[in-house]
C-alpha positions in Angstrom: -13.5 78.1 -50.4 -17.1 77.8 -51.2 -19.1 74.0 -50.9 -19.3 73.5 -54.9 -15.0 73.8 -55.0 -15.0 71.5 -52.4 -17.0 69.2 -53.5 -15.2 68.9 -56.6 -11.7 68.6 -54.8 -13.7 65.5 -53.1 -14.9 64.1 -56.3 -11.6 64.3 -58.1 -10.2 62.0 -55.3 -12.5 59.5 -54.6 -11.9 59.0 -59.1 -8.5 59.1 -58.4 -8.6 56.4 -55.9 -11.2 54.0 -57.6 -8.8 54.9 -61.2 -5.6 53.1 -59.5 -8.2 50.3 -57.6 -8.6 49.3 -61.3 -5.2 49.3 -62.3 -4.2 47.3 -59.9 -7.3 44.6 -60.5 -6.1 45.0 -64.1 -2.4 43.8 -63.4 -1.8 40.7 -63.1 0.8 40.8 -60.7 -0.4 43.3 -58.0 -3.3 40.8 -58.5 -1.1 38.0 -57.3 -0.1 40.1 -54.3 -3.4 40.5 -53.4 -5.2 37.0 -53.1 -1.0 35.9 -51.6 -2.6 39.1 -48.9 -5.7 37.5 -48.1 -4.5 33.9 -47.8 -2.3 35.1 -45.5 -4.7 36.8 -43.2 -7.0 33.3 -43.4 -4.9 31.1 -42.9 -3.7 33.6 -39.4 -7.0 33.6 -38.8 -8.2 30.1 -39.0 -5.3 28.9 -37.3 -6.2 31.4 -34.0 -9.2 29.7 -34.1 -8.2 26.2 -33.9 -6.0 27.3 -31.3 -8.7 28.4 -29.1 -10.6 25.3 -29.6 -7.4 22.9 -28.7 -7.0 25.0 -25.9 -10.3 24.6 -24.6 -10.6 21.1 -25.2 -7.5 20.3 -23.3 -8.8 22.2 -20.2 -12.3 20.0 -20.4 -9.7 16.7 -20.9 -7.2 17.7 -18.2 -11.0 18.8 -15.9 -12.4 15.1 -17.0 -9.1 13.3 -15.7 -8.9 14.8 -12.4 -13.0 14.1 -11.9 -12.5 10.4 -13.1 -8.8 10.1 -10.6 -11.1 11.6 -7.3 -14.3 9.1 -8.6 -11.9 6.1 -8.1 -12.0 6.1 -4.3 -15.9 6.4 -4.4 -17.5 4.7 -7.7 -14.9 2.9 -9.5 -16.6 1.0 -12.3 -18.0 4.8 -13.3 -14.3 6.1 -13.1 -12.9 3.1 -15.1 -15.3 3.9 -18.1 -14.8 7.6 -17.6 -11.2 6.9 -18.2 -11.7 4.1 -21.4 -13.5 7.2 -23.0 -11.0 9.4 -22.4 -8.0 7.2 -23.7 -9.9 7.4 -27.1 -10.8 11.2 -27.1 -7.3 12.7 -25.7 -6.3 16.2 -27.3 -2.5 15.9 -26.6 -0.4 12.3 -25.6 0.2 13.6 -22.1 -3.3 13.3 -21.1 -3.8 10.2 -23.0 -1.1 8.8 -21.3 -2.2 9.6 -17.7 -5.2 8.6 -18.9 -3.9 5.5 -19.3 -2.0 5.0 -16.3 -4.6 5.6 -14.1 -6.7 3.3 -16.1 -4.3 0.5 -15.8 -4.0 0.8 -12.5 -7.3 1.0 -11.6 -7.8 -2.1 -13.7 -5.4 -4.0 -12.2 -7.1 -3.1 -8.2 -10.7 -4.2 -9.6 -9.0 -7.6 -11.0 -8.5 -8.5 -7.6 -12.2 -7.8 -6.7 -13.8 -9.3 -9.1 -12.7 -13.3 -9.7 -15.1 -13.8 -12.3 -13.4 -11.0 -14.2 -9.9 -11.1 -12.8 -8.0 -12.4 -16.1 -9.7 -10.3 -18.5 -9.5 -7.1 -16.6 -5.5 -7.6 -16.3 -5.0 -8.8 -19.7 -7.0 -5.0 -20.4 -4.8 -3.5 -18.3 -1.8 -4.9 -19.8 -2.8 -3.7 -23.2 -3.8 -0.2 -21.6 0.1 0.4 -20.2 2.0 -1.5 -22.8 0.8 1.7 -25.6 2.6 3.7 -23.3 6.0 2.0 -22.8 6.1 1.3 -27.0 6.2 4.8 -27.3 9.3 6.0 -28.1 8.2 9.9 -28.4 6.8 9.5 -24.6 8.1 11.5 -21.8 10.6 9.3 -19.5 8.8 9.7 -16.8 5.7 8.9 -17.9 7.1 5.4 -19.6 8.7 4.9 -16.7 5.5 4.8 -14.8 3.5 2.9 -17.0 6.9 0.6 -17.1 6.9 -0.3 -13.6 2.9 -0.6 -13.8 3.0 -2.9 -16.2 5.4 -4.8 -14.2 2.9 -5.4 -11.6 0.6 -6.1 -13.5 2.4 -9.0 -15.2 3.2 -10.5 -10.8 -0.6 -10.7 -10.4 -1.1 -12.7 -14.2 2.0 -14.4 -12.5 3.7 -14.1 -16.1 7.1 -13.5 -13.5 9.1 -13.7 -16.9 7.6 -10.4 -18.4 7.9 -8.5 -15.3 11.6 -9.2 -14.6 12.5 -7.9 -18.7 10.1 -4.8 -17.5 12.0 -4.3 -14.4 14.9 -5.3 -16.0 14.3 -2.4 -18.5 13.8 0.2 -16.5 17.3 -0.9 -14.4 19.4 -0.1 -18.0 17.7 2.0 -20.3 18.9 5.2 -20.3 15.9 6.6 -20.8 14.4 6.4 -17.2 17.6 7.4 -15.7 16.6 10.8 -14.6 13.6 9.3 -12.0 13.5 7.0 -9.2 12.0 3.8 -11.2 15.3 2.1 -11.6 16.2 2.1 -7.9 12.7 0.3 -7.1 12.9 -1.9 -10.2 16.1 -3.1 -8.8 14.7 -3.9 -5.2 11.8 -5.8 -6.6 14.5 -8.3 -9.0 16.0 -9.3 -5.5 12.7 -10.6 -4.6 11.1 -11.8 -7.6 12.4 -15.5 -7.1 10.6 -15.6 -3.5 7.1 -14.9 -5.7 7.7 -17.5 -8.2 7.0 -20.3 -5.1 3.7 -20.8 -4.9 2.3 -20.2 -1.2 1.0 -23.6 0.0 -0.8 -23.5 3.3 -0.1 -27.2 5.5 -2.9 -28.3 7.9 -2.3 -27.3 11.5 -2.6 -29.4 14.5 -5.6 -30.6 15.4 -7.3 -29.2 18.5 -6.5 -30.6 21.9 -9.4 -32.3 23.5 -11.5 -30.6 26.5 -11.0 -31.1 29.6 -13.8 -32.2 31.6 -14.8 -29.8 34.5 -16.2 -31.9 37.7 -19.6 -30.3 38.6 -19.9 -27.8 41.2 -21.3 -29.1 44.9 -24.0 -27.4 45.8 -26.8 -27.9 48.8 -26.1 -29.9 52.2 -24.2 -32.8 51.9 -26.2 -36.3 52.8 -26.9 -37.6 55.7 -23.8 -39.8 57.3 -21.4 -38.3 54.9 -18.5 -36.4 57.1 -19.1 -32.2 57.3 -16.3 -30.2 55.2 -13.5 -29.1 57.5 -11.9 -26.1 58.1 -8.1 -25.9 57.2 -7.0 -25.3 61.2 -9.0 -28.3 62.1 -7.0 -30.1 59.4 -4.1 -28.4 61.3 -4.7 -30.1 64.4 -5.2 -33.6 62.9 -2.5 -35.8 60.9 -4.3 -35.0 57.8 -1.2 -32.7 57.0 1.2 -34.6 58.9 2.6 -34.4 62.2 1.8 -31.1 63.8 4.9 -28.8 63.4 7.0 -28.4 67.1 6.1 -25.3 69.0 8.5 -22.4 69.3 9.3 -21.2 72.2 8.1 -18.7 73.8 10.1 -14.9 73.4 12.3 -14.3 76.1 12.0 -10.3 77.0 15.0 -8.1 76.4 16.7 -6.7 79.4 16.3 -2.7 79.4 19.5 -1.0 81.1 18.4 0.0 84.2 18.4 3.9 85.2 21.6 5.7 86.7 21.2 6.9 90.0 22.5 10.0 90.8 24.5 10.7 94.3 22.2 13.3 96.8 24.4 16.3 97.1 25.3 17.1 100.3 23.1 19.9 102.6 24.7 23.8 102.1 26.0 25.3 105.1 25.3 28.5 104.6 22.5 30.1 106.3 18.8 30.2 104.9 17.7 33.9 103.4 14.7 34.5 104.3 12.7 37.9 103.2 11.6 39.1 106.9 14.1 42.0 108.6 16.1 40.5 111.8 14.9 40.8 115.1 16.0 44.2 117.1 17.9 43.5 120.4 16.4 44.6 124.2 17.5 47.5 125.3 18.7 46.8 129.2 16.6 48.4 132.2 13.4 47.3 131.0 10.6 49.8 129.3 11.3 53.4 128.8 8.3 54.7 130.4 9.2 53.1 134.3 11.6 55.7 134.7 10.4 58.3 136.6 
């Protein structure tokens, strides 16, 4: 097949295709399909893109909240305004509402800092956990928290009446059954009577008077005045009273005196001695007289 047939095949289709392009424009209905098509792919499209961006702004909350929770131990005011700002710009209610009951804590530990600002920074920390108990789409746990929170933050405004209906609450709503909060809550009713009495201190005794120490002696004493004795000359004198009676004097042990043994009488046999015995004399004198 040469290039011009080819060419011409070509041409033919690319009319073809652009021909039923126009029909379709031309219908109203395939026209409907169309924009229905590309509505479609926006609206998958934009909503990819919004879910990128939520996801990224709840990793730089969730980042911001666990900066601001370690900055409590070291700058606290700084931490406490971190956490006011990010109350207000929370992505989701989960990190608003950690947001807020770390703030309300927090709050409630600089109250008892600062005196000058002690009411107003509870009544603020209040307010800050309250939003999170009147929600009813919270997770339990979380109300739970902020319930118990708020509690204690009601014992230091000494408003005893609000934290017993908040301890109160967490004892019998079902709600909070599934976390430890009611078992506390219940502990702290039994004793919430003993913080309603004031603590009043009563003066102590006062001190008992110093005793006055006589002066050392020191130097030689004056003339005429007697010389300091020793304790066995006060021995010998009646200073101590009459001398004691003498004991007396040890009487020695007899020792058992030694056996004697009898001499054993002499041996009659005769004495061995290591010389031979004497020879006899033969009679008739020498041998060499004879003649």
């Amino acid at each position: 097949m040469d290039a011009d047939r080819r060419h011409q095949l070509k041409t033919n289709e690319l009319a073809e295709a652009l021909g039923k392009v126009r029909e379709i424009g031309n219908d109203p209905q395939s026209r409907y399909w169309l924009i229905g098509i590309i509505v479609v792919l926006a609206v998958v499209g934009g909503y990819r893109l919004w879910s990128g961006m939520q996801e990224r702004r709840v990793t730089s909350a969730a980042r911001d909240l666990s900066e601001a929770v370690r900055q409590l131990d070291t700058n606290r005011l700084a931490a406490i305004d971190e956490l006011r700002g990010l109350v207000r710009r929370a992505p989701t209610k989960g990190i608003e509402a950690s947001a807020r009951l770390e703030l309300g804590g927090a709050l409630r530990i600089e109250a008892h800092q600062s005196e000058e600002q002690r009411l107003a920074l509870l009544e603020e920390s209040v307010a800050t956990l309250k939003a999170v108990v009147d929600d009813p789409q919270m997770p339990g746990q979380l109300a739970a928290a902020a319930a118990f929170s708020l509690a204690t933050s009601y014992e230091s405004l000494r408003q005893f009446d609000d934290a017993g209906r908040m301890y109160q609450l967490l004892v019998d709503n079902e709600r909070f059954g599934g976390t430890a909060f009611p078992f506390v809550a219940a502990g702290r009713l039994e004793t919430l009577d003993e913080l309603r009495t004031p603590v009043t201190f009563q003066p102590g005794l006062p001190p008992e008077p110093a005793v006055a120490t006589p002066p050392a002696v020191t130097g030689t004493p004056p003339a005429g005045a007697d010389a300091p004795r020793t304790f066995p000359q006060m021995l010998q004198s009646e200073e101590l009273g009459p001398p004691l009676p003498r004991l007396p004097a040890a009487v020695p042990t007899p020792q058992p005196a030694e056996e004697t043994r009898p001499e054993e009488p002499a041996s009659a046999e005769p004495a061995v001695t290591d010389s031979p015995p004497a020879q006899p004399a033969e009679p008739g004198g020498d041998s060499g007289e004879h003649q």
